[in-house]
N, C-alpha and C positions, 0 to 999 in steps of 0.2 A: 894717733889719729884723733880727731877733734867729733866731736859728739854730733848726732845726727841732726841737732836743734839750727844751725848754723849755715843751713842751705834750703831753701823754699824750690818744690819741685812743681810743676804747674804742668797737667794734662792736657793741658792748649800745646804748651812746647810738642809734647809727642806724638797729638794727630797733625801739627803745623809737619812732622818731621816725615811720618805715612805719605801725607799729601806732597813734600815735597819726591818721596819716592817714585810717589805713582806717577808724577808729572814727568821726572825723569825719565820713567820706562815706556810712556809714551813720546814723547819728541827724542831720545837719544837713539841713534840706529841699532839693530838689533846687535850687531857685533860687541858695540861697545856697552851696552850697559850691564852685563854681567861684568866686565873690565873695570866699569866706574865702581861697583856695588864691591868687589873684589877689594880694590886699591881703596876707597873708604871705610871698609872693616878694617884692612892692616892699619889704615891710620888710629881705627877707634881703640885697637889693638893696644898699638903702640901706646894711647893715651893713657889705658889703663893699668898697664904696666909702670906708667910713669907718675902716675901719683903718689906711690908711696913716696917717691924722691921729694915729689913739690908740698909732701904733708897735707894731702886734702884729707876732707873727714870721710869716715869710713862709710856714710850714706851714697857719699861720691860715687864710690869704685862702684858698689853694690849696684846702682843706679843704672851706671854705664853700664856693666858686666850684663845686665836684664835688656837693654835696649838694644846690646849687640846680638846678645841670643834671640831676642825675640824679633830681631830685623830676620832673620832665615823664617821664620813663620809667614812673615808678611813678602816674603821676596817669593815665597814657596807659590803663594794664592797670586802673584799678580805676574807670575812668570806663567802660570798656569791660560791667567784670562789673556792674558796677551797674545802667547801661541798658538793658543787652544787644540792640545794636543787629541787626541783619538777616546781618550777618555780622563775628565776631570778628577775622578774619586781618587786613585791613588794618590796625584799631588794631594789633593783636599787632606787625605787620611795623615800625608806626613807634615803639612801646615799644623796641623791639629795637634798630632807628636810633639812636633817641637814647641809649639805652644806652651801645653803641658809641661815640656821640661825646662821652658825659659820660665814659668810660675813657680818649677818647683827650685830654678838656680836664686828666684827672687826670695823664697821664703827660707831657706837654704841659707847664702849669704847674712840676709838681715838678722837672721836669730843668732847664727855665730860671730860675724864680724860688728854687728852693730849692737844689739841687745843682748849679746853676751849668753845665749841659750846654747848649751851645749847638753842636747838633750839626743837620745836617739832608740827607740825611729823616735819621728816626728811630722810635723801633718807634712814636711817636702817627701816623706820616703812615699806617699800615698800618692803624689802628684808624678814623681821620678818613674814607679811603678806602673801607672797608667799611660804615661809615656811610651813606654815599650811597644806593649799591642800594637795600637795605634800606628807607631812608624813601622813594624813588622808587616801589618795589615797594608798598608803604601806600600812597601816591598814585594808582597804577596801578586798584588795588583799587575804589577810591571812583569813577574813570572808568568799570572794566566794569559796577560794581552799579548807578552813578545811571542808568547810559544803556546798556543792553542790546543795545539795535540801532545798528548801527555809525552812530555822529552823524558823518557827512563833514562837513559846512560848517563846524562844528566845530574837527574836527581838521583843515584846510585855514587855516583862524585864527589858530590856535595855531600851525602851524606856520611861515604868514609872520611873525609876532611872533618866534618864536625863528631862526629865519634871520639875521634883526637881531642879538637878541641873542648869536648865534654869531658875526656877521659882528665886531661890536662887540670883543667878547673876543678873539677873534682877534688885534685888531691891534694892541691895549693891554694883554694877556696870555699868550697862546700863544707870537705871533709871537718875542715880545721874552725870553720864558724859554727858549724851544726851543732859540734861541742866544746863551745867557747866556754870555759871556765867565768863564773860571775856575770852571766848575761841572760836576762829574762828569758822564758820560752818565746814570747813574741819577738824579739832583738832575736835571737837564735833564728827563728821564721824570717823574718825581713832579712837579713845577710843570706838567708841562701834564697831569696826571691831575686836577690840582685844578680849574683849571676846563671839563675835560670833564665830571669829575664834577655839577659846577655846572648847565652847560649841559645833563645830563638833569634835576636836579632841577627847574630853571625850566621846560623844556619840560612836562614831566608837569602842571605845576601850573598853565602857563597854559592846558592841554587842560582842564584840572580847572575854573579858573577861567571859559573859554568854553563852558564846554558846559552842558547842560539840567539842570536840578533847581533844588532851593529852595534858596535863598539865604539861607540862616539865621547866626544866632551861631556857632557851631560853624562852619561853613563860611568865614565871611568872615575867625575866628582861623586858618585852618588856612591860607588862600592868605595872607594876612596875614605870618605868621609863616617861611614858604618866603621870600615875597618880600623880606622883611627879610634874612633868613637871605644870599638869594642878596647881598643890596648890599654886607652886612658880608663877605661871604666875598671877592667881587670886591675890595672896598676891601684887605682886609688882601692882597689878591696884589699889587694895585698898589703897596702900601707896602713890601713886602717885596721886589720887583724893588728897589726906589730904598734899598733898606735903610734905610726909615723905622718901619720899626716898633717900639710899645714895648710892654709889654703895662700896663693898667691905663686904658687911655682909653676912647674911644669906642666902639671896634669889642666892647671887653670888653660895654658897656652893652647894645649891638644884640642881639649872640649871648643875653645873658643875658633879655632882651625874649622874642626867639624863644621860650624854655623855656617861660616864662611863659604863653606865646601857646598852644602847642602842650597846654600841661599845661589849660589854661583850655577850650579846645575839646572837651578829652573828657571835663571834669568839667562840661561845660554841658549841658542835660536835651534840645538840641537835636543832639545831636550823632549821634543817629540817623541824619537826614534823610540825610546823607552816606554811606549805605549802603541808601539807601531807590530803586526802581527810579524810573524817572520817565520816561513817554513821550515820545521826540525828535518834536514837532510838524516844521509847515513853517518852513525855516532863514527865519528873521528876518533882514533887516539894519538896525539899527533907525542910529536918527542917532548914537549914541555910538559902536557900532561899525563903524560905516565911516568914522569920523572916526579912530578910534585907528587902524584897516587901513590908512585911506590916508596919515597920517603915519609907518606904520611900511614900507611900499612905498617913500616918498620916502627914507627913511634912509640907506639906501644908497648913491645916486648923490649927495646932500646931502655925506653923511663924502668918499665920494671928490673931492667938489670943492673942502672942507674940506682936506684931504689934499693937494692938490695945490697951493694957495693958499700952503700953510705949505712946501711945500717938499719934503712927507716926501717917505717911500717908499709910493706910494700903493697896494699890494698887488693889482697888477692881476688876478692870477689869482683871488684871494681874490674880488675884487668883483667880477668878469666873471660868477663860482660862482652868486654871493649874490644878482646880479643876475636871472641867469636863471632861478633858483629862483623867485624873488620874484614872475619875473610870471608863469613858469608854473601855481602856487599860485593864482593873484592871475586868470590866467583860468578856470582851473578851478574856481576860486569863484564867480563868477558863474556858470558854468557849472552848477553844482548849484542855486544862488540860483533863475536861470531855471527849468531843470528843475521845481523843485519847484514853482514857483508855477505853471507851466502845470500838473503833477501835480493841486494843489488847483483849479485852475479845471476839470479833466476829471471830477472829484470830488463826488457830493453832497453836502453837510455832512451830514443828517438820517440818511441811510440807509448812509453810504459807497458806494454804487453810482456807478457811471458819471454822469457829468451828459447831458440832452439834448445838449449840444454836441457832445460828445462822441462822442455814438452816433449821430448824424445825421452825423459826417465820416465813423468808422467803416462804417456801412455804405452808403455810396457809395465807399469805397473799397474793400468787398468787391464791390459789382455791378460796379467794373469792373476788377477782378483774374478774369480764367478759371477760376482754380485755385478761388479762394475762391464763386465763382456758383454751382457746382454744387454743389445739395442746399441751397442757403442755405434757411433758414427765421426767420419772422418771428410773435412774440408779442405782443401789446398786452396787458395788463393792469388794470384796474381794479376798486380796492377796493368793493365793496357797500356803499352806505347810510353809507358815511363820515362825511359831513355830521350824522349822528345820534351818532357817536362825539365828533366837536368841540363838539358843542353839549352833548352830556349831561355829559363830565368835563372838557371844556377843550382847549385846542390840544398844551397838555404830552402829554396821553394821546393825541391824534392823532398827534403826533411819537413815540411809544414804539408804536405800532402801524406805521408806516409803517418804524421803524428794525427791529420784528422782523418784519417783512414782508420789507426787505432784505437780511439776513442769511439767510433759508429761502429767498431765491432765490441769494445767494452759494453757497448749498452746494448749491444743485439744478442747478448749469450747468455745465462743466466749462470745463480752464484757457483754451481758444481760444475758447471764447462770450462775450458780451459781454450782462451785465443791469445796464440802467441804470433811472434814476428818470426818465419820460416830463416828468411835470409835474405838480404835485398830487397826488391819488393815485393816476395812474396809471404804469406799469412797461413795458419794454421788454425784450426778450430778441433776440437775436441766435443763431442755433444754424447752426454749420458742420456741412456732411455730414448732412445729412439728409433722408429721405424722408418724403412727407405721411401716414406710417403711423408713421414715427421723432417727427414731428414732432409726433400726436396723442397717443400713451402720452408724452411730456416735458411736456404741456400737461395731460393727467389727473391724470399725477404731482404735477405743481407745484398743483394744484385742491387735490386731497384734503392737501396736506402742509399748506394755509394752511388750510386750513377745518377741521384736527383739531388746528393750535396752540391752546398758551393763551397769550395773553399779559399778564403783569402790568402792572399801570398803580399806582404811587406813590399810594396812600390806598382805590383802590377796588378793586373786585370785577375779578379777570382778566376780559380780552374775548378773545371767538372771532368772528372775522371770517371772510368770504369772499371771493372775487373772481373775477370774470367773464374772461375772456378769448376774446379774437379771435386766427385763427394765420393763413398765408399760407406757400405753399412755392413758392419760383422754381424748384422743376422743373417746374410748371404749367405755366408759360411764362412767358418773358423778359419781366421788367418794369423799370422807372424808380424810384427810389429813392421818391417821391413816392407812385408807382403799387399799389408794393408796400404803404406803410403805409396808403394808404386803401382797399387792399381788408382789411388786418388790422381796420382802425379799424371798420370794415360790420360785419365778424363781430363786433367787440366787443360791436358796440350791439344786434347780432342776440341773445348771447347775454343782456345786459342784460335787451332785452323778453321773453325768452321764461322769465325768472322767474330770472336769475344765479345765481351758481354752479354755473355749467356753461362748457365750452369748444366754440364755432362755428370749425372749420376749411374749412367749405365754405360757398359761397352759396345753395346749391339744396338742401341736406341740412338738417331742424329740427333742431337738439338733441336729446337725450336728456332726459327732466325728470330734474331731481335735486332733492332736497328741500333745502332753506336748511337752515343749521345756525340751532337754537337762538340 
């Protein structure tokens, strides 16, 4: 390679080259310009691969190598301003990453291939290092935005997977640089920062990669592109322990993939979604993922039988760590697994309220708690003339009455009452501390609050609905769980006959008339 004297580089050329960027990603349509930016990195690719063939000087490559990297920085920031996704800072954070580590590919290169420095650390391992954060911290981002509410089964996932992968590096990285024979304590320190460094990157990404949201283009380049990132990162440690490395091969192609990846995500029109919030349902364990859980559980005690077979040194304290981790995680996962699906089986789908099941354990487990008997009261509810709501606009409109039905009893009960969905259209309420005078104004309340909703129904005219109820108060006198709802169930139908929408709390007392709503 010819001496870096023999090529003049001009800073004009590379904001000339930004500007042509930016202009591209405004007039080219959104489809295609991650396509254009994609297919001119493979060409810039190809270019640099093929200079050693054409004998350019070794400023050359170095040059190119730094403009392709640090095109994903700038492809990061204008994919960002152009979509303008839900929130800037995470793109921002991983603009900024790779920033960083296109300075440090630039000081990197020129000290080895150009100036002949073969020093280490050196001020790239300080820029390489600061890099990490930075893109973890853009990762981080994209975890709090997709998924708002703390996704544990999730992050229980991810974190058996990286257990592995910590356990893993550990004993073919860490272990073996920590006491590298002939290598300063600072050299000793920076080898095992690189793959701590690592080890948050993969961890954030595989939280990123198991957790809830859409799965889009954007998304699938962004884990894609980490994951790549992390195997070329690992590989060059390993090769660098064994002092196998040269620069120009494979690990160059991986890294330079990565750019590409990274720069292609955020000039993709989807690359929104990855800051778009997205409700954490009940944790799935679907067959893919409890196949990769439970080969990543067995890894451990696998390596160490591996390890012992060969001879090593089978890092007992490490794996006793890794192990116990493993299954702590590992019951604690089910443990959420279970949780939640009994959660959804206690759960109406329609209304969110309580299920029959539910409210039928619950309260035989207040008649025979003492604390909880006294004052207990009981509601029955049902909708008026329902059956005239399903047949005139459909079941859809039945289910959107019955769902803000449930919502105006969630907010009419307080945190220790329990309103579930009876069965059909009828409702259940459960009220702690109450007297049959506490018990009749919460049953007037809850009358007038449905019968002056409106509620919309998807193509037609809002409906105003009412509903009947029956109450019951176990300070009357001690009854049976049974006993209690068919003296509510009397009233209901008391109130029914005697022209609905009205509340019967006693058997000997008529109603009040109240006129139906419209």
């Amino acid at each position: 390679m010819g001496a870096h004297g023999d090529i003049t580089f001009h800073t004009s050329q590379v904001g000339a080259g930004v500007a042509d960027l930016a202009g591209m990603a405004s007039s080219v349509g959104a489809s295609r310009v991650w396509r254009r930016y994609a297919g001119l990195g493979a060409l810039a690719i190809g270019g640099y691969f093929a200079l050693p063939l054409l004998h350019a000087p070794a400023l050359v490559a170095v040059l190119l190598y730094f403009a392709i990297s640090m095109s994903a920085s700038v492809a990061l920031l204008l994919g960002a301003r152009r979509y303008r996704p839900r929130r800037l800072l995470p793109w921002q954070l991983l603009a900024g990453g790779q920033a960083l580590y296109a300075l440090a590919d630039l000081v990197f290169y020129l000290a080895r291939s150009v100036y002949q420095i073969d020093r280490y650390p050196f001020y790239d391992d300080v820029l390489y290092l600061a890099a990490y954060p930075a893109l973890a911290a853009g990762l981080i981002g994209f975890v709090r935005l997709r998924t708002p509410g703390w996704d544990l089964p999730s992050a229980f996932d991810s974190a058996i997977v990286a257990i592995v992968a910590a356990l893993l590096m550990w004993v073919y990285l860490v272990s073996p640089a920590a006491v590298a024979p002939d290598e300063s304590a600072l050299a000793r320190t920076v080898s095992v920062a690189y793959p701590a460094m690592d080890l948050l990157l993969v961890t954030v990404v595989i939280r990123l990669a198991m957790g809830a949201g859409a799965r889009s283009a954007a998304f699938r380049l962004i884990i894609g592109a980490i994951g790549l990132m992390f195997v070329a990162d690992v590989g060059y440690g390993y090769l660098e322990l064994h002092d196998a490395y040269a620069p120009g091969g494979l690990l160059e192609l991986l890294w330079l993939v990565v750019v590409l990846a990274l720069g292609s995500a955020a000039l993709h029109p989807s690359m929104t979604t990855l800051t778009t919030p997205t409700e954490v349902q009940g944790p799935e364990l679907s067959r893919s993922r409890f196949v990769v859980l439970t080969l990543t559980s067995l890894a451990a005690p696998a390596l160490l039988l591996a390890q012992h077979l060969r001879g090593a040194d089978p890092h007992i304290t490490a794996f006793a760590i890794a192990c116990m981790l493993l299954f702590t995680f590992t019951l604690a996962r089910m443990g959420t697994f279970a949780s939640a699906h009994r959660r959804l089986a206690d759960t109406d789908p329609v209304t969110g309220l309580r299920s029959r099941r539910y409210f039928t354990r619950a309260l035989a487990q207040a008649l025979a708690s003492p604390r909880h008997r006294a004052g207990l009261g009981l509601l029955l509810l049902d909708v008026d003339h329902f059956k005239k709501i399903n047949d005139t606009y459909g079941h859809d409109a039945g289910d959107a009455v019955l769902a803000a039905i449930g919502a105006l009893l969630r907010e009419s009960v307080r945190n220790d009452d329990i309103a579930a969905r009876y069965g059909g259209e009828e409702f259940a309420i459960v009220l702690h501390g109450v007297a049959p005078a506490d018990l009749a104004a919460n049953a007037e309340r809850i009358r007038a609050a449905v019968a002056s909703a409106r509620i919309p129904l998807a193509g037609h005219p809002e409906a105003s609905v009412t509903v009947s109820i029956g109450g019951v108060c176990l300070s009357e006198r001690p009854r049976a769980a049974d006993e209690l709802i068919g003296a509510a169930d009397r009233r209901l139908y008391a109130a029914k006959d005697s022209g609905r929408n009205r509340a019967v709390l006693h058997d000997s007392t008529p109603a009040p008339k109240i006129a139906v709503a419209a």
